[in-house]
C-alpha positions as CSV (number, residue, x, y, z in Angstrom):
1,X,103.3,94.9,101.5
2,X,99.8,94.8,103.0
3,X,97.0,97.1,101.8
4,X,94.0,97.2,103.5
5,X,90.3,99.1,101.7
6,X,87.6,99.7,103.4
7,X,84.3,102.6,103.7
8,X,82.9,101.5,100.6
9,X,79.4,100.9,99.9
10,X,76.0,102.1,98.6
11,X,75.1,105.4,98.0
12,X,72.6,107.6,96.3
13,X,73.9,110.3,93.7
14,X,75.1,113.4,95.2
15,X,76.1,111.6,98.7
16,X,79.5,111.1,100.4
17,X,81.7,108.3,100.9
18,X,85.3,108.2,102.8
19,X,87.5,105.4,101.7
20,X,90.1,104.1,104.0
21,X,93.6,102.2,103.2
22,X,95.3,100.6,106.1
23,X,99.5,99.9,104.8
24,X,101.9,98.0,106.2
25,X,105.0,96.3,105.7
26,X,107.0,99.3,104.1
27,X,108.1,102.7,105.0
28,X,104.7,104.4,104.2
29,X,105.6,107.8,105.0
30,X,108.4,108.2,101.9
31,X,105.7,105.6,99.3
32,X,103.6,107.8,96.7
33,X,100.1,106.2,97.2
34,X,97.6,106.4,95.1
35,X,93.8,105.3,94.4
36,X,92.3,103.9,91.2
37,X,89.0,102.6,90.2
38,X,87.9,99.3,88.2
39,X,84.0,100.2,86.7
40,X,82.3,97.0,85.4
41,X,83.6,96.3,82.2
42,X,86.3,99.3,82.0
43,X,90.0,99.0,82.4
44,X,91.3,100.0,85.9
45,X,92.5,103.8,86.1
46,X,94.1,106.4,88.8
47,X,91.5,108.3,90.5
48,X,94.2,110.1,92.3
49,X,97.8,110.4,93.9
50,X,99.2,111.6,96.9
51,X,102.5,111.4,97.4
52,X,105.1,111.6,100.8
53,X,105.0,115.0,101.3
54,X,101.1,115.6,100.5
55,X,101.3,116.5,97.2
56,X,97.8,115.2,95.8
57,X,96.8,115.1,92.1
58,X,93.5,113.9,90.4
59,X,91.9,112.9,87.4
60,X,89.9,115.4,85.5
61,X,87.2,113.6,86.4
62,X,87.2,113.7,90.2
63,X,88.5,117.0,90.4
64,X,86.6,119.3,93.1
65,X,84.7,116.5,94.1
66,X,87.2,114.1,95.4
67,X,89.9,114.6,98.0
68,X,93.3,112.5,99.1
69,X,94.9,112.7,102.7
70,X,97.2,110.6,104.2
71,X,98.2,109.7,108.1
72,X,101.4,108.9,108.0
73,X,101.6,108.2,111.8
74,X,98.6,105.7,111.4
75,X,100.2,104.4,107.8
76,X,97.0,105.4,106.1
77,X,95.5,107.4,103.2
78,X,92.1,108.4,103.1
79,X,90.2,108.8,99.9
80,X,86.7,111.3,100.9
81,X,84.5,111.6,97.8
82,X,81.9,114.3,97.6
83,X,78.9,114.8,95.2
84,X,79.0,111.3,93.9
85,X,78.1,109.9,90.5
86,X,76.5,107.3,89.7
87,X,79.9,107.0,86.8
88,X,81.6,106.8,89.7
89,X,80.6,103.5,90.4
90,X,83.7,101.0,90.6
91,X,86.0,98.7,92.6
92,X,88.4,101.4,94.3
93,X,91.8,100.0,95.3
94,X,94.8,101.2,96.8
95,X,98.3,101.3,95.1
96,X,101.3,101.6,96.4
97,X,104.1,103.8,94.4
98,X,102.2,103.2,91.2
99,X,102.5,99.3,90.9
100,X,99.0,98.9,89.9
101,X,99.7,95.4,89.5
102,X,101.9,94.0,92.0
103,X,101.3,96.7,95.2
104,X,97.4,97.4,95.6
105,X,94.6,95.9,98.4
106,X,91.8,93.5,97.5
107,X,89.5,96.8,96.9
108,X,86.4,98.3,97.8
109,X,83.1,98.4,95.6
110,X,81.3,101.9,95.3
111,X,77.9,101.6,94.1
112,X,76.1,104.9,93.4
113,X,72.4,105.0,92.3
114,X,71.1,107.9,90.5
């Protein structure tokens, strides 16, 4: 299992970002995957799921402003995050099928300045 972050970066509050996760090494198409978020000093927690057939769900906190898509010919999901925060500053990382701990990428830092 290889999973790949990247379109992080700095942003000013109210900006955009789209976050990428390049998979391989499993059958991507039938694999919930899913994006969660490490702030400094915070435990890590699910941003939001999408799973094989494009069912997407999200945390209360991202909800309206955050949207999940996958390519399942290119083997990759797509995180695009509107109206940023700066409490949505964090590590994002991408999980495969909801092993947070064994199945995610090295991540990719958000940084949003009020």
């Amino acid at each position: 299992v290889q999973l790949v972050e990247s379109g992080g970066g700095a942003v000013q509050a109210g900006g955009s970002l789209r976050l990428s996760c390049a998979a391989s090494g499993f059958d991507f198409s039938s694999s919930a995957m899913s994006w969660a978020r490490q702030a400094p000093g915070k435990y890590i927690e699910y941003v939001s799921h999408i799973y094989g057939d494009g069912r997407t769900t999200y945390t209360d906190s991202v909800k309206g402003r955050f949207t999940a898509s996958r390519d399942n010919a290119k083997n990759t999901v797509f995180l695009q995050m509107d109206s940023l925060k700066p409490e949505d500053t964090a590590v994002y990382y991408c999980v495969k099928d909801f092993r947070i701990s064994t199945a995610r990428g090295q991540g990719t830092p958000v940084i949003v300045s009020s």
